[in-house]
C-alpha positions as CSV (number, residue, x, y, z in Angstrom):
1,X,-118.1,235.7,74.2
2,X,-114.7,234.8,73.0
3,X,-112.4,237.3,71.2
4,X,-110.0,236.8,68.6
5,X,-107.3,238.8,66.6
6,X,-108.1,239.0,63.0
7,X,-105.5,236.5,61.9
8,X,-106.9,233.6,63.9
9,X,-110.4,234.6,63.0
10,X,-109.8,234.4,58.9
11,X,-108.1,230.3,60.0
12,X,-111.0,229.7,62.1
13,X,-113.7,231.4,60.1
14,X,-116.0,228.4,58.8
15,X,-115.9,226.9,62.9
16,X,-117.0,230.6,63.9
17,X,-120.1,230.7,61.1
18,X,-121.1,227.1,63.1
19,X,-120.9,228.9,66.6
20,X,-122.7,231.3,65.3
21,X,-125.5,229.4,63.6
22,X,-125.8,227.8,67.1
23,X,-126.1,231.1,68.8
24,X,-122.8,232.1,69.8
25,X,-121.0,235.6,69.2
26,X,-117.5,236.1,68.2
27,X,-115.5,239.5,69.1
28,X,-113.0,240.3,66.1
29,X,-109.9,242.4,67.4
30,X,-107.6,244.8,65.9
31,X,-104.2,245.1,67.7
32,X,-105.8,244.8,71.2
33,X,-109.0,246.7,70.4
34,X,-112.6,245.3,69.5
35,X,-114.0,246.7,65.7
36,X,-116.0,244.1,64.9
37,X,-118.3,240.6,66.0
38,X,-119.4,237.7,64.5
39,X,-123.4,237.2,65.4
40,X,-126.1,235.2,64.6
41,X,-128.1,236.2,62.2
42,X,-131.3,236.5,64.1
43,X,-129.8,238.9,66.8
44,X,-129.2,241.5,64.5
45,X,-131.0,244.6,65.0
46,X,-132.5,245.3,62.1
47,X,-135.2,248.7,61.2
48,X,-137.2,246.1,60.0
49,X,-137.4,244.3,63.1
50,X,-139.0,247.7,65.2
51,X,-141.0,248.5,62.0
52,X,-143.0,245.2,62.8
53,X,-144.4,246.4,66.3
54,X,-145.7,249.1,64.0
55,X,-147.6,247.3,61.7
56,X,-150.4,246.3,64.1
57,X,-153.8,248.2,63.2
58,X,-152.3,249.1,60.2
59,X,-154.5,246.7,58.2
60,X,-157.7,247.4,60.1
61,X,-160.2,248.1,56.3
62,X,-158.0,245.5,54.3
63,X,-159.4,242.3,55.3
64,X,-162.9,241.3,55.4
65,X,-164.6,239.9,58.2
66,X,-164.8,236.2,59.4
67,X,-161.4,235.5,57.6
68,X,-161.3,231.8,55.9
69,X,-162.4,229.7,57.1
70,X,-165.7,230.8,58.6
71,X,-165.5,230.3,62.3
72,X,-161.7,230.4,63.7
73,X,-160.6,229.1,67.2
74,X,-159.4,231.6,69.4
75,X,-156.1,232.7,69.9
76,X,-154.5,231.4,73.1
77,X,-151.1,232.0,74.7
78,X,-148.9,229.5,73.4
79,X,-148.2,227.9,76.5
80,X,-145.2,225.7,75.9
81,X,-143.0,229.2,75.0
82,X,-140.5,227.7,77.4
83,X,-139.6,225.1,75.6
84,X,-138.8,227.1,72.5
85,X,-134.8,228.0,72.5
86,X,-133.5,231.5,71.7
87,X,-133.6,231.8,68.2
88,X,-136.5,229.1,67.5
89,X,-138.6,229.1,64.1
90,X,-142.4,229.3,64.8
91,X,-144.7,229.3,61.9
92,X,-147.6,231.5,61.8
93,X,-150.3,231.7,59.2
94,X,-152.8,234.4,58.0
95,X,-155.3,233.8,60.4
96,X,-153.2,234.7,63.2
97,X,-151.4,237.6,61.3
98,X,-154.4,239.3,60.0
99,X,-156.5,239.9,63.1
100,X,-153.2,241.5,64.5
101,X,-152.8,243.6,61.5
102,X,-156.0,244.8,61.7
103,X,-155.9,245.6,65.7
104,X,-158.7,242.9,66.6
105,X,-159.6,242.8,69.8
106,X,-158.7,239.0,69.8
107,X,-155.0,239.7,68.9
108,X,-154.1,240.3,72.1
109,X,-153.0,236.7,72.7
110,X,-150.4,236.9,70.4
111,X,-148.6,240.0,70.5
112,X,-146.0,238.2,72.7
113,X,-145.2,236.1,69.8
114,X,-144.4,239.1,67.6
115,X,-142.8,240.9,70.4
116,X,-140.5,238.2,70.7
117,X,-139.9,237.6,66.9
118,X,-139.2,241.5,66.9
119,X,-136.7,241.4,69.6
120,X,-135.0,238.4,67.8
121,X,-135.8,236.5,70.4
122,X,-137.8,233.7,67.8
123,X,-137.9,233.3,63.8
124,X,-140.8,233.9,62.0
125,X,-141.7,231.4,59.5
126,X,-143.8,232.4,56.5
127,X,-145.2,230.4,53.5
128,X,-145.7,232.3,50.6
129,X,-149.5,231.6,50.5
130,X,-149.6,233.6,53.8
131,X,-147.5,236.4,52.6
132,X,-149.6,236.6,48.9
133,X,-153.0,236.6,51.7
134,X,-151.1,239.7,53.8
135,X,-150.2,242.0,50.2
136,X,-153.6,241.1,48.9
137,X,-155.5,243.4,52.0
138,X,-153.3,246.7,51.1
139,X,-153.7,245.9,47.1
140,X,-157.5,245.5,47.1
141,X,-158.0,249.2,48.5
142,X,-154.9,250.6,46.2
143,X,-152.4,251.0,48.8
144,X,-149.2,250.2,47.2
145,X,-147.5,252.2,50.5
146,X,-149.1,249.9,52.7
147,X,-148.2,246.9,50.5
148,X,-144.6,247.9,50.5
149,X,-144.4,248.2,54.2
150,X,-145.6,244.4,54.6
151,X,-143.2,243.4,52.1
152,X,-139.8,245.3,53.4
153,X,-141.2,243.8,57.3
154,X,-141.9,240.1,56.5
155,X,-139.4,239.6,53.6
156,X,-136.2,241.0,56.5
157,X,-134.4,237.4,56.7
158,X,-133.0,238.7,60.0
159,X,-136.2,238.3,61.2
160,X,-138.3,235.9,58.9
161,X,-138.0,232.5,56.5
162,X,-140.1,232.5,53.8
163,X,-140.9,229.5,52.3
164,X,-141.0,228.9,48.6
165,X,-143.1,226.9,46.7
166,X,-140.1,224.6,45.7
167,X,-140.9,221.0,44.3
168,X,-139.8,219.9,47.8
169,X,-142.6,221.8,49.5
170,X,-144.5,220.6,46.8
171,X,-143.8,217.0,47.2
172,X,-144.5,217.4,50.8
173,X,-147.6,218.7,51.0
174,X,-148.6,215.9,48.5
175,X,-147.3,213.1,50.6
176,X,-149.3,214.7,53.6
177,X,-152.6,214.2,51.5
178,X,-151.6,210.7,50.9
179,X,-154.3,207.7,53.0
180,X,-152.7,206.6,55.5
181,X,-151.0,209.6,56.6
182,X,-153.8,212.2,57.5
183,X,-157.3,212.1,56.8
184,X,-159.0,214.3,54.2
185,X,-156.9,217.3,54.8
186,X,-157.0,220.1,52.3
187,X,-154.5,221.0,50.0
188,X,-153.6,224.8,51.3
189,X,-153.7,223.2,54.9
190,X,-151.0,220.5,53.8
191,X,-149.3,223.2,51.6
192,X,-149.1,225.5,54.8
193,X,-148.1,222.7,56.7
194,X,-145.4,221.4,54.9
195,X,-143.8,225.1,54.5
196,X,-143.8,225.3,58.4
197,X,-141.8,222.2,58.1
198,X,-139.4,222.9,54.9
199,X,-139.0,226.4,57.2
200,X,-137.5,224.4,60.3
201,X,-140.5,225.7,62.8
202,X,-140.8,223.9,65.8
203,X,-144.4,225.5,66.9
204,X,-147.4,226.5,64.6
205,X,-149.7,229.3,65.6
206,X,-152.9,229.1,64.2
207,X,-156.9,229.9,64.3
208,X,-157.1,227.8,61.4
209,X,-159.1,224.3,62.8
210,X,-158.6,222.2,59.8
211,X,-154.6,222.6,60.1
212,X,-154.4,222.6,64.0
213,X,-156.3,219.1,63.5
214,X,-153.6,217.8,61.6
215,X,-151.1,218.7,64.5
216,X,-149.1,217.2,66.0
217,X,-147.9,214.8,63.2
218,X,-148.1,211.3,63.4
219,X,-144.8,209.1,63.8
220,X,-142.9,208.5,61.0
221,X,-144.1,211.7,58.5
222,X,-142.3,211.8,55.3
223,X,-141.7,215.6,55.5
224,X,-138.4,216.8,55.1
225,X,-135.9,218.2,57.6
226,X,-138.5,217.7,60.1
227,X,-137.3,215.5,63.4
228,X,-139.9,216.6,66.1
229,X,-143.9,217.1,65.0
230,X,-144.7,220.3,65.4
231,X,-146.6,221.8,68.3
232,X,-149.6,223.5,67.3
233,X,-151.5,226.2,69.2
234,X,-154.2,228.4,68.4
């Protein structure tokens, strides 16, 4: 971690945001003494971040059960969480988040993932779809607290992109549905897919069979911002 005097900091301030963005802190120093540091983002401790771990059970009378659609892969332990670099993007979609809201037994598998996304460690990524699907379980028993809780945890962009529907995402998803590129696949499937991708994720967790069919992406995708296919797990 290198530390610099306020002076050179302010000349050197747009290279220190790109050492940062790639994961790098920056000590600021006043005469001789540290008061301040340039982090990333995604390393900084947030309430939010703690309030997450928190969340699990919460939801256990919002959802009803099978969740969409009818007969969900398990969960497994996403086995190539080596590969994934400090500060990675992995998507994850209501079929993972809900059984872990509502304390299902079969949620175990992925408490790792939202340990790690809690202790900054990885960046969630969330469609909008998904987040509408998590306030929906609070709002259809009247729990507005409940529903405020999921939306001050997932909307903390320490800790979470969330994806708009933009006319990008739009126009991705709709290429994804085109013949030739993937067979028959649904439109909220290519819609949850092509937020993943808009979001930067590198992984996709998922119990959802129809999206983890489409994965990984054949060569030559037209989504955008999108070099490597993602790596989906259930």
């Amino acid at each position: 971690m290198d530390t610099l005097g306020v002076l050179e900091a302010r000349k050197r301030f747009p290279e220190l945001l790109d050492r940062a963005h790639g994961g790098e802190e920056t000590l600021i120093s006043r005469h001789g003494h540290p008061v301040a540091a340039l982090v990333p983002l995604w390393r900084r401790p947030r309430p939010q971040r703690q309030a997450l771990m928190a969340l699990k059970g919460s939801g256990r009378a919002c959802w009803p059960d099978p969740l969409p659609p009818s007969q969900p892969g398990p969960i497994q332990p996403l086995d190539n969480a080596a590969s994934l670099t400090l500060g990675a993007a992995v998507a994850v979609d209501a079929t993972v988040l809900i059984p872990w809201l509502r304390g299902d037994a079969s949620s175990r598998h992925s408490e790792h993932l939202f340990a790690a996304v809690a202790a900054g460690h990885w960046r969630g990524v969330l469609s909008m779809a998904t987040l509408m699907t998590l306030m929906e379980g609070p709002l259809r028993l009247g729990d507005e607290a409940l529903a405020a809780r999921y939306e001050a945890v997932f909307s903390d962009p320490a800790a979470w992109t969330l994806v708009s529907l933009t006319p990008q995402v739009a126009l991705a998803a709709a290429r994804l549905q085109r013949p030739g590129i993937h067979a028959a696949m649904a439109p909220e499937v290519a819609l949850e897919l092509a937020s993943a991708l808009q979001g930067g994720a590198t992984a996709m967790i998922s119990r959802d069979p129809r999206l983890l069919a489409a994965l990984p992406l054949p060569p030559g995708h037209p989504c955008p911002d999108a070099d490597s296919p993602l790596l989906g797990r259930r």
